[in-house]
C-alpha positions as CSV (number, residue, x, y, z in Angstrom):
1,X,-18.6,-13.3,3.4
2,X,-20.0,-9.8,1.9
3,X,-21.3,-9.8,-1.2
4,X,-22.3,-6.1,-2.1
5,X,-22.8,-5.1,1.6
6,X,-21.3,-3.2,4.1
7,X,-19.3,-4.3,7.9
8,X,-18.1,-1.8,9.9
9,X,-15.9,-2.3,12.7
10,X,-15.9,0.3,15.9
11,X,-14.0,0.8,18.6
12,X,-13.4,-2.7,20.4
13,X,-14.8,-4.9,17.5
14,X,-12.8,-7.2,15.7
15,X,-13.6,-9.0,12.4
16,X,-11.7,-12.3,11.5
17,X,-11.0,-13.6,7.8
18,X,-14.1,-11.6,6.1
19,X,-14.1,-12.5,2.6
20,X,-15.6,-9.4,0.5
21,X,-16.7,-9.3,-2.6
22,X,-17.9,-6.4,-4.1
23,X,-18.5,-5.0,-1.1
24,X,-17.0,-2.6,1.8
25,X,-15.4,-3.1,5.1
26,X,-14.9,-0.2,7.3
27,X,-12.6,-0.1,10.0
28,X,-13.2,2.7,12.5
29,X,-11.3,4.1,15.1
30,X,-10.6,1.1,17.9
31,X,-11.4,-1.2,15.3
32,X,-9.3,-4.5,14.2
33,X,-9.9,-6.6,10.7
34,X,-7.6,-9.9,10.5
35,X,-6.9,-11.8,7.3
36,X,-9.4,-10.0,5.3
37,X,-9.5,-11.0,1.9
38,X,-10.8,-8.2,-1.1
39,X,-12.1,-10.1,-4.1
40,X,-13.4,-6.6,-6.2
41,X,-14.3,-5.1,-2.8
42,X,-13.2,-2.7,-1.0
43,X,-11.6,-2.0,2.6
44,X,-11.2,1.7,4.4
45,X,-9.0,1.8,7.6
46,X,-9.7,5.1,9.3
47,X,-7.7,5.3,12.0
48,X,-8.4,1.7,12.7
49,X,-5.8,-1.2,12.1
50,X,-5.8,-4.0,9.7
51,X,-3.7,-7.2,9.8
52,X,-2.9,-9.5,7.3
53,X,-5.0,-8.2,4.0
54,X,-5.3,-10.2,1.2
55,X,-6.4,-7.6,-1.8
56,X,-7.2,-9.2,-5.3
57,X,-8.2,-8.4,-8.8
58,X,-10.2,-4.9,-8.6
59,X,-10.0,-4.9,-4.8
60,X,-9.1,-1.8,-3.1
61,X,-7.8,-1.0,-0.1
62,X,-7.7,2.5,1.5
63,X,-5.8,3.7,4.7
64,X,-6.6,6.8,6.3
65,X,-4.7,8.1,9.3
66,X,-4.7,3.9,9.9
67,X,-2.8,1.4,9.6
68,X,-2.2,-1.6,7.8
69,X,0.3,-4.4,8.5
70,X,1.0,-7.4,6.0
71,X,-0.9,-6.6,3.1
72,X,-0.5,-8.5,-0.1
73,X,-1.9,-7.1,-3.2
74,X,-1.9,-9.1,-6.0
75,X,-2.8,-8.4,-10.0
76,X,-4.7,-5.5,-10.3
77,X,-5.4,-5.1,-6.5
78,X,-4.7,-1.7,-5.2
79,X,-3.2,-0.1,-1.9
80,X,-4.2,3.4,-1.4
81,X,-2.2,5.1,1.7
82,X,-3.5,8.8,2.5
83,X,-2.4,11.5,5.0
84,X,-1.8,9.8,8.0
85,X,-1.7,6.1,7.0
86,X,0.7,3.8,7.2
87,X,1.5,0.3,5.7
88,X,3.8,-1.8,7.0
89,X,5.4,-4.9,5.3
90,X,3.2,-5.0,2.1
91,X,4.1,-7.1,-0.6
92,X,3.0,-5.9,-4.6
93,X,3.0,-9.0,-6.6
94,X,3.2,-8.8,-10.1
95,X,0.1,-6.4,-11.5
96,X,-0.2,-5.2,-8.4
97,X,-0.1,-1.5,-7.0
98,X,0.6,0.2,-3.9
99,X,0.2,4.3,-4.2
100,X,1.6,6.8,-0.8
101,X,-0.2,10.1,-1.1
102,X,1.3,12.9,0.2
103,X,1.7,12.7,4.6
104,X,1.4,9.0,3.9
105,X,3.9,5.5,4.5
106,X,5.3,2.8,3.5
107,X,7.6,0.7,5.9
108,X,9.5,-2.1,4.3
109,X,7.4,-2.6,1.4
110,X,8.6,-5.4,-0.7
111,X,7.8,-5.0,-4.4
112,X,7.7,-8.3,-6.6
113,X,8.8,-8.4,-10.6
114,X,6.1,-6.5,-12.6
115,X,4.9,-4.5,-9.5
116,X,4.6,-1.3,-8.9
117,X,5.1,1.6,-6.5
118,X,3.4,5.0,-6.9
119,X,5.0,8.2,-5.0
120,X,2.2,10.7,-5.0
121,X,4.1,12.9,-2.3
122,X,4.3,9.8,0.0
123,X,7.4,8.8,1.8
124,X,9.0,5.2,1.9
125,X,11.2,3.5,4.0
126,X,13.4,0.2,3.8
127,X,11.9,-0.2,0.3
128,X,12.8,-3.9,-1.3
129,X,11.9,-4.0,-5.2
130,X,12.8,-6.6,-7.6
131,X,12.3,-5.7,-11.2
132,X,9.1,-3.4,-10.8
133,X,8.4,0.2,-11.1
134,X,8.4,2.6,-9.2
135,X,6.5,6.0,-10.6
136,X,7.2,9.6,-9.1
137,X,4.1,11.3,-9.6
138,X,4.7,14.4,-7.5
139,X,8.0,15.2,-4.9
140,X,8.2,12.1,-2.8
141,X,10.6,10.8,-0.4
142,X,12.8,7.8,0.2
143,X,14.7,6.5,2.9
144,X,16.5,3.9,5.2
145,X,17.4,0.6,3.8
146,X,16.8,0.1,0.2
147,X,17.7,-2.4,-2.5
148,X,16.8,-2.2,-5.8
149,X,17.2,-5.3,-7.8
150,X,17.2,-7.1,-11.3
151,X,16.3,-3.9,-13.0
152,X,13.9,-2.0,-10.9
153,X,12.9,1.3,-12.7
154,X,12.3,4.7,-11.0
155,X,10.3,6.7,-13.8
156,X,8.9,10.1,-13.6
157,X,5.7,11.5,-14.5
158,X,6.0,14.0,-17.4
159,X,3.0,15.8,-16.1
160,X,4.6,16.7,-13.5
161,X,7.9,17.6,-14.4
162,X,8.9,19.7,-11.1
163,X,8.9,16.4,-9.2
164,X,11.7,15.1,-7.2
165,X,12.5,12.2,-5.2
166,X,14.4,13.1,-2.8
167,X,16.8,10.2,-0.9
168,X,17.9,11.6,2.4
169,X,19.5,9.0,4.8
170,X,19.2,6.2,2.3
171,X,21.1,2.9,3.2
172,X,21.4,1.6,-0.3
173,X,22.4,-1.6,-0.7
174,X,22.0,-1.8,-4.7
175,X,20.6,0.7,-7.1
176,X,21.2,-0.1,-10.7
């Protein structure tokens, strides 16, 4: 458990079920965090992997040229994919929010009623939502497999009314 202090993991280390709160993990190149769980902390995968997240109220998690596989982030937990990041199989439970920057991705995330998804240039494929939102800040992109369920809503930003979301090889199964 971290309470307001700092673990970094390098090349070859491994951290198992960390509990943080109000703190920061740092996963560096080589390095592996499993079943951490973000209680108002936060968590930075730079080119490092992390499995099986857990991200809670005013926990952050950040992936830079990383990646992240099975992350859940629940009620005002965030997921913040940059250039080069990718998440895999997230989950955004209601109040949650996952946002893919441009150059970053999102692979089969699965958004819950009442969560949301924020394009911000980011590109996202095989994309499950049920009821939430999903906001088009600036030109995103959106592909493979997608279903869109029990009035998911795709709104875009009016501060940036040149965006575009652009749905190139899309496999949709519903979109209404």
């Amino acid at each position: 458990t971290i309470n307001r202090g700092i673990q970094n993991i390098y090349s070859g280390g491994v951290a198992n079920y960390t509990t943080i709160n109000s703190g920061n993990q740092h996963i560096y190149s080589g390095g592996v965090a499993n079943g951490t769980t973000l209680n108002g902390g936060e968590q930075y995968v730079s080119r490092g992997v992390a499995n099986d997240t857990v991200v809670n109220t005013y926990g952050y998690q950040y992936v830079y040229d990383g990646v992240a596989n099975d992350t859940v982030v629940n009620e005002l937990g965030f997921q913040m994919v940059f250039s080069g990041g990718s998440a895999n199989n997230t989950i955004v439970s209601s109040g949650g929010r996952q946002n893919i920057y441009f150059g970053g991705m999102a692979n089969n995330t699965h958004i819950k009623p009442n969560g949301e998804l924020i394009l911000r240039g980011g590109f996202a494929n095989a994309l499950q939502a049920e009821g939430g939102l999903i906001s088009v800040i600036d030109t995103s992109y959106l592909s493979g497999y997608t279903n869109m369920i029990n009035g998911t809503q795709i709104v875009f930003a009016e501060s940036t009314p040149d965006a575009k979301l652009s749905m190139e090889n899309l496999d949709a199964n519903q979109l209404n």
